[in-house]
C-alpha positions as CSV (number, residue, x, y, z in Angstrom):
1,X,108.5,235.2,210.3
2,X,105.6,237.3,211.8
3,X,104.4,240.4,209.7
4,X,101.9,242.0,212.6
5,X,98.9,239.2,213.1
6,X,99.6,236.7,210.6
7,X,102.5,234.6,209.8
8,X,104.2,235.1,206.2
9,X,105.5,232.6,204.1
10,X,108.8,232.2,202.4
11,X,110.0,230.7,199.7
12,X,113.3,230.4,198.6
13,X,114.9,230.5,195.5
14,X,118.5,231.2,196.7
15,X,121.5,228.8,196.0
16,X,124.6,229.0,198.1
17,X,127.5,231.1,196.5
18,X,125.9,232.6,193.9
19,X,126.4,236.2,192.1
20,X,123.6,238.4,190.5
21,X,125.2,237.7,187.1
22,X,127.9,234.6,186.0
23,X,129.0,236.9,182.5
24,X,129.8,239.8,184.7
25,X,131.7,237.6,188.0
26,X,131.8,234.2,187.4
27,X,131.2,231.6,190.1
28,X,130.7,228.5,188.9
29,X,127.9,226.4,188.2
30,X,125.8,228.0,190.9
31,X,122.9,229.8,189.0
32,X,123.4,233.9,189.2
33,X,120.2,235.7,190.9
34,X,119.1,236.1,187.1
35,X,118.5,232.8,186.7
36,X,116.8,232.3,190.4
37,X,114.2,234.7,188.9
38,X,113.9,233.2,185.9
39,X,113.2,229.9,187.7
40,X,110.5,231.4,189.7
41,X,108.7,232.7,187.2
42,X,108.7,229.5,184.9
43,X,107.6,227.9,188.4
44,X,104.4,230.7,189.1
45,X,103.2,230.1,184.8
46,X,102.7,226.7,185.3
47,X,100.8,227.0,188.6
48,X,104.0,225.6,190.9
49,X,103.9,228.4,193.8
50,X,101.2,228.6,195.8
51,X,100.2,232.5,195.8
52,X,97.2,232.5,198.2
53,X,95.8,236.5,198.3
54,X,97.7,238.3,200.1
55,X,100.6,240.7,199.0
56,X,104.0,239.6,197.4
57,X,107.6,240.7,198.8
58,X,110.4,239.8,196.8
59,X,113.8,240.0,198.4
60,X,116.9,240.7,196.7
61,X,120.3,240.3,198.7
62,X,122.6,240.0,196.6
63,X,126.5,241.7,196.8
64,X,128.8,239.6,199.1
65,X,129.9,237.1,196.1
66,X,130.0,239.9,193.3
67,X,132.2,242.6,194.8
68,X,134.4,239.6,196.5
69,X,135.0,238.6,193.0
70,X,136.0,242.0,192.0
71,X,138.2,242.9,195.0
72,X,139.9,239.5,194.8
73,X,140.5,240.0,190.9
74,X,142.1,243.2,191.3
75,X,144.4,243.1,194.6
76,X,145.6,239.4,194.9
77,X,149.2,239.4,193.3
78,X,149.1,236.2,192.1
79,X,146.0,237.0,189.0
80,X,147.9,241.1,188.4
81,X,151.4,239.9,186.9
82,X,152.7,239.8,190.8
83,X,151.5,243.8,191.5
84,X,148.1,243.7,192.3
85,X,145.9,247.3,192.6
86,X,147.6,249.0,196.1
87,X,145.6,252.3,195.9
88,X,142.3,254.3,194.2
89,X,145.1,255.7,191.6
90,X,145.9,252.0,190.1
91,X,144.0,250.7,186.6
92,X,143.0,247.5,188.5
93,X,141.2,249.4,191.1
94,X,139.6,251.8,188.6
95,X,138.7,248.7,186.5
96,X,136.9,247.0,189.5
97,X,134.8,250.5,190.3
98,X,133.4,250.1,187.0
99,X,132.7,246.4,187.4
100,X,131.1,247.6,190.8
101,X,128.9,250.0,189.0
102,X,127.7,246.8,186.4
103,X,126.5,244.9,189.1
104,X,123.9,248.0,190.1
105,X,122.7,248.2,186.9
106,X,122.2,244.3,187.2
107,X,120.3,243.9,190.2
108,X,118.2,247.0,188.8
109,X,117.6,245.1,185.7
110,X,116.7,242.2,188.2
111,X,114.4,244.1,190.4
112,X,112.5,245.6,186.8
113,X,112.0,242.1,185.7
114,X,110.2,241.2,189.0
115,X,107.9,244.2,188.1
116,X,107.6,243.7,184.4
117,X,105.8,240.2,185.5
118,X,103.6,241.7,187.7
119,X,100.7,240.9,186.3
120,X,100.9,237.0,188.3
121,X,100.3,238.9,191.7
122,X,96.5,239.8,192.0
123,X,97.7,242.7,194.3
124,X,100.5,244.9,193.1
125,X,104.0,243.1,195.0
126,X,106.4,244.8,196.7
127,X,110.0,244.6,196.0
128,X,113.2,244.9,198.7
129,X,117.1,244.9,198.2
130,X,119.0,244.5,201.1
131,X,122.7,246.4,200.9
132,X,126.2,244.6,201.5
133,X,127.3,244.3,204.9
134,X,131.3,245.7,205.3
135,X,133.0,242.1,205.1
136,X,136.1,243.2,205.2
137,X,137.3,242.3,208.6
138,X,136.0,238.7,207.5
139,X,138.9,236.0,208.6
140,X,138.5,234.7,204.3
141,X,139.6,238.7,203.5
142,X,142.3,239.0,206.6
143,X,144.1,235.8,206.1
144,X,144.6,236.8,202.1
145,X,145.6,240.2,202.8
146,X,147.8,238.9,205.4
147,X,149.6,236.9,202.7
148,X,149.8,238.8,200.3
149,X,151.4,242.0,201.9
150,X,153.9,239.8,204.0
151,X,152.5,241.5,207.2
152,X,153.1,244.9,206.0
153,X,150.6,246.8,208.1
154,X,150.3,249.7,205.9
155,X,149.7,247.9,203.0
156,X,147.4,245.7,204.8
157,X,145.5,248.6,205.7
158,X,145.7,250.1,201.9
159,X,143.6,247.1,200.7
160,X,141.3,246.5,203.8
161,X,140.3,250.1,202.6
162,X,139.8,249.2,198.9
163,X,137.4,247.0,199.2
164,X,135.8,249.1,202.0
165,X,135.5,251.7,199.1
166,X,134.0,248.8,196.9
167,X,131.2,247.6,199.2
168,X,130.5,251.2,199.7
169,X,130.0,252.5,196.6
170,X,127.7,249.1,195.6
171,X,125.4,250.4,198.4
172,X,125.4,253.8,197.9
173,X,124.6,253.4,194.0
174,X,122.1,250.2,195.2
175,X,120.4,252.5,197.0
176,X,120.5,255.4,194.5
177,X,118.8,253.5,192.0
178,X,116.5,251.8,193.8
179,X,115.0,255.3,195.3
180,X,114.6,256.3,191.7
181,X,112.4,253.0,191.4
182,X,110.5,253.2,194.2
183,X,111.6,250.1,195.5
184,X,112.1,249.3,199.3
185,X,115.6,249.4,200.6
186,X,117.1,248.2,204.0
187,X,120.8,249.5,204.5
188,X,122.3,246.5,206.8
189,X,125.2,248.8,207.7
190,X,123.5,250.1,211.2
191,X,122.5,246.5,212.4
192,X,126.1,245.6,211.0
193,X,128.1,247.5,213.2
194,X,125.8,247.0,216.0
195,X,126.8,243.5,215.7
196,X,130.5,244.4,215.9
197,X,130.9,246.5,218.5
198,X,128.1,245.1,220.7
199,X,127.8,241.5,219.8
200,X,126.7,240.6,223.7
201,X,123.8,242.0,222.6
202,X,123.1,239.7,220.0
203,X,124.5,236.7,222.1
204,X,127.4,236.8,220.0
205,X,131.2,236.3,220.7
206,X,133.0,236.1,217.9
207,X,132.6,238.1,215.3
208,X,136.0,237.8,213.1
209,X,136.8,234.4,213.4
210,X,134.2,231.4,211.9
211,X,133.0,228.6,213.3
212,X,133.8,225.8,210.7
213,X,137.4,225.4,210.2
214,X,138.9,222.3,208.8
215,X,135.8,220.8,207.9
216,X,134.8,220.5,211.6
217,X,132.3,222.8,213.1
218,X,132.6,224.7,216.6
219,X,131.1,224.2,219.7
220,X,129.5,227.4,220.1
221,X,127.7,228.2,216.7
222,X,125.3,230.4,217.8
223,X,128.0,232.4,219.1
224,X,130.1,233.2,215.7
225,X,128.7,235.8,213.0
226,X,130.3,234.1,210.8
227,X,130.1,230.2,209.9
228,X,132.3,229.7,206.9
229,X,134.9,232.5,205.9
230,X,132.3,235.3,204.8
231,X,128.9,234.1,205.6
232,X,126.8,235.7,207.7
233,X,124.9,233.7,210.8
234,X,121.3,233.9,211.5
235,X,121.5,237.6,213.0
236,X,121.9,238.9,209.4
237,X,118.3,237.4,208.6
238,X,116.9,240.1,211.0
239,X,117.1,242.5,208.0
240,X,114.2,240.5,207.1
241,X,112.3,239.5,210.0
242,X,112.6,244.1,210.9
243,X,111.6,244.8,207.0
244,X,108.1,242.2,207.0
245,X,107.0,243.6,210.6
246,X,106.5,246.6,208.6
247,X,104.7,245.6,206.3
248,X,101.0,244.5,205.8
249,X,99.4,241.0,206.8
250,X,99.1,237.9,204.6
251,X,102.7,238.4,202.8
252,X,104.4,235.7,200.7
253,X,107.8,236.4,200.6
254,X,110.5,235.1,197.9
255,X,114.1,235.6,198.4
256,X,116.8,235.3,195.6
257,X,120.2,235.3,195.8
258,X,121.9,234.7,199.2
259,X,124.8,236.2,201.0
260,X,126.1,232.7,202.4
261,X,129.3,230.4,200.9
């Protein structure tokens, strides 16, 4: 990606699927954004990364996996005794709101330990968090919903909205809390809905549907915003590309965590 004259390099620590923390949603085997860190880290002590002298970005977008977790753990019927949370009134709901709020504190904690290890970058780095995108028209999200209210359409509506409220208040406390520790911040949400309500712009079609299905991958790729069920396309990666442009020359960028499945 260019950052004005020179061209910055990237290095990725990311693994597909994962969460920010596996004891507070658990995913799998797929190491949390925690441990990401923690490898990089180990990898810059013993001399693994090449720095070079220029400044140090470190990229943070981590969200999708998490508050999926949380939404799916507190409206699908089939985990909540057959009643799964319906409104902002129900325990389940309440319950996931406070999970929500854990997984700020996390990424904080995150973003603290990145500074706290400062002293490997011979010029103070610079750290960026990049906010949730609203997923919830996402086929993955749809199709569930779709099931699990029997094609009710006000019910369907009642959840699409919960975990609208989810993803919105994981960005709105994201972007609290980073303010408060002076760390960089891009809010996807404008780019977001440009996608959705003028993909042509983007040279995109399809922006509900995804383009592997069955294990066989569509025709038009670049044309879907989403690939799998929930996973963004290359246009969400302009986040990135707008953010370094702003930025000063010489930049080594390492990302954690990743918004694809």
């Amino acid at each position: 990606m260019k950052s004005r004259d020179a061209l910055a390099k990237m290095y990725n620590y990311a693994y597909d699927g994962a969460p920010a923390n596996n004891n507070l949603t658990y995913m799998g085997t797929v190491p949390d954004s925690r441990k990401q860190i923690g490898f990089y880290l180990a990898d810059s002590r013993a001399g693994k990364v090449p720095r070079g002298n220029g400044q140090t970005l470190y990229v943070l977008w981590v969200g999708i996996n998490s508050i999926k977790t949380i939404w799916f753990e507190a409206c699908q019927p089939q985990r909540n005794g057959g009643i799964g949370a319906q409104s902002t009134s129900d325990a389940l709901f309440i319950k996931a709101t406070q999970r929500v709020q854990q997984q700020i504190a996390e990424v904080q904690y995150q973003v603290d330990l990145l500074r706290t290890y400062s002293s490997i970058d011979k010029i103070p780095p610079r750290v960026l968090v990049i906010t949730m995108p609203d997923i919830s028209s996402a086929t993955m999200f749809q199709d569930s919903i779709q099931l699990w209210t029997k094609g009710d359409a006000t019910k369907r509506k009642a959840l699409t909205k919960l975990m609208q409220l989810l993803i919105a208040q994981y960005n709105a406390g994201l972007i609290s809390a980073m303010k408060l520790s002076n760390t960089l911040v891009y809010d996807i949400s404008g780019i977001w809905n440009a996608f959705l309500t003028t993909p042509a712009n983007f040279g995109l079609t399809y922006v509900t549907g995804r383009c592997l299905m069955n294990h066989i991958v569509c025709k038009d790729i670049d044309r879907y915003l989403f690939y799998f069920s929930r996973s963004c396309q290359d246009p969400c990666h302009l986040a990135l590309v707008v953010t370094c442009g702003d930025l000063q020359n010489d930049i080594v960028v390492y990302r954690f965590s990743t918004p694809h499945n």
